[in-house]
C-alpha positions in Angstrom: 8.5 82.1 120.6 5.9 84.9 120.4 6.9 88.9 121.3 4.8 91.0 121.8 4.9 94.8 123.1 1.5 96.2 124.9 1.2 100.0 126.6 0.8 99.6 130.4 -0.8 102.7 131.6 -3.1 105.0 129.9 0.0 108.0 130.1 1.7 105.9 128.0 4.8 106.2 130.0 5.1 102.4 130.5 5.6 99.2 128.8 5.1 95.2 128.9 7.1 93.0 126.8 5.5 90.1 126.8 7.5 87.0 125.4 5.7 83.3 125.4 6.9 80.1 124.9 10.8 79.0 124.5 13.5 81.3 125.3 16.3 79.6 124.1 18.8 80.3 121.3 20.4 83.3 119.4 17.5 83.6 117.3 15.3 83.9 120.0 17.2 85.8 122.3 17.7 88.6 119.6 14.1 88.9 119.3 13.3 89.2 122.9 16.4 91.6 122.5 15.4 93.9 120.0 11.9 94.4 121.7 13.0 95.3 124.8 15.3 97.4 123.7 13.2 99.6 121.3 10.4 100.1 124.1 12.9 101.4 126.6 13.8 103.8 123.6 10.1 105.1 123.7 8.9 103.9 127.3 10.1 105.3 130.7 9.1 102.2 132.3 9.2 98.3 130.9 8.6 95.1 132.2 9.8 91.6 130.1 6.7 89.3 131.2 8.2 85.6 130.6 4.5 84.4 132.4 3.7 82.5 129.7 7.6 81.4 129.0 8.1 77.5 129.0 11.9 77.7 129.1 14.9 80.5 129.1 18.5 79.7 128.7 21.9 81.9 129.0 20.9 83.5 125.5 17.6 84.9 126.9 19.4 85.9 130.1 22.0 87.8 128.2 19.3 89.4 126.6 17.6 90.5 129.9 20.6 91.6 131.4 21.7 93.4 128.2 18.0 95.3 128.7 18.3 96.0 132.3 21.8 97.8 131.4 20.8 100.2 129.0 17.6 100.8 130.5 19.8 101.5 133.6 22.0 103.7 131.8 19.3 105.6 129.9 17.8 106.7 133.7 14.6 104.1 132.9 12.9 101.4 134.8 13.2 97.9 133.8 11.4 94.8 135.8 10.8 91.1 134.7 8.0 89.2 135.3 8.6 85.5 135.9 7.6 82.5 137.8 8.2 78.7 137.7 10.7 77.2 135.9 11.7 80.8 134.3 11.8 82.6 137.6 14.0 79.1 139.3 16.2 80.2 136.6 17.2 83.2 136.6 16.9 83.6 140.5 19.8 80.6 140.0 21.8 82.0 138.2 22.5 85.2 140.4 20.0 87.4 138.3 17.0 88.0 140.4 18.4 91.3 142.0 20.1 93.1 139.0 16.6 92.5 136.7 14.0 93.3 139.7 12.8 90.1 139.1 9.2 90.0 140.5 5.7 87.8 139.9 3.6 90.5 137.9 3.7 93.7 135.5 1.6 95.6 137.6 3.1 98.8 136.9 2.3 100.8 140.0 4.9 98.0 141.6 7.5 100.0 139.7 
């Protein structure tokens, strides 16, 4: 799994975590983790893109859900970008709603 962190607008007030490949495991799911949760720090606005994501599992979803709360407690937006497999997932599992899952990072959709 690849992590990466990418300025969305030229303001700089907005974020895109982009995360490709397998989401699965403690390992992974810290990483993903960790990034999100040090561009809400600086960011006002971040979105997780899992586009590119081949697979996510309760680890990763943790993780998401762990990002959504703080950047909900810290007053901040917080969006994931999904589709497929990744998307089916998470909209299964009763977390579509709570992590404003959507289909792209576009940030003026925030």
């Amino acid at each position: 799994m690849v992590v990466t962190t990418k300025r969305l607008d030229a303001e700089g007030k907005a974020a895109v975590v982009v995360a490709e490949g397998k989401l699965s495991g403690q390992g992974a799911s810290d990483r993903l983790c960790r990034a999100m949760l040090a561009a809400i720090e600086r960011y006002e606005a971040v979105v997780a893109d899992l586009l590119a994501a081949t697979d996510v599992d309760a680890c990763a979803i943790g993780a998401l859900a762990q990002a959504a709360a703080t950047a909900g407690m810290a007053g901040k937006i917080f969006a994931v970008a999904a589709v497929g497999e990744v998307a089916g997932t998470i909209e299964g599992l009763g977390f579509a709603g709570a992590l404003k899952l959507r289909e792209s990072v576009e940030v003026e959709e925030l």
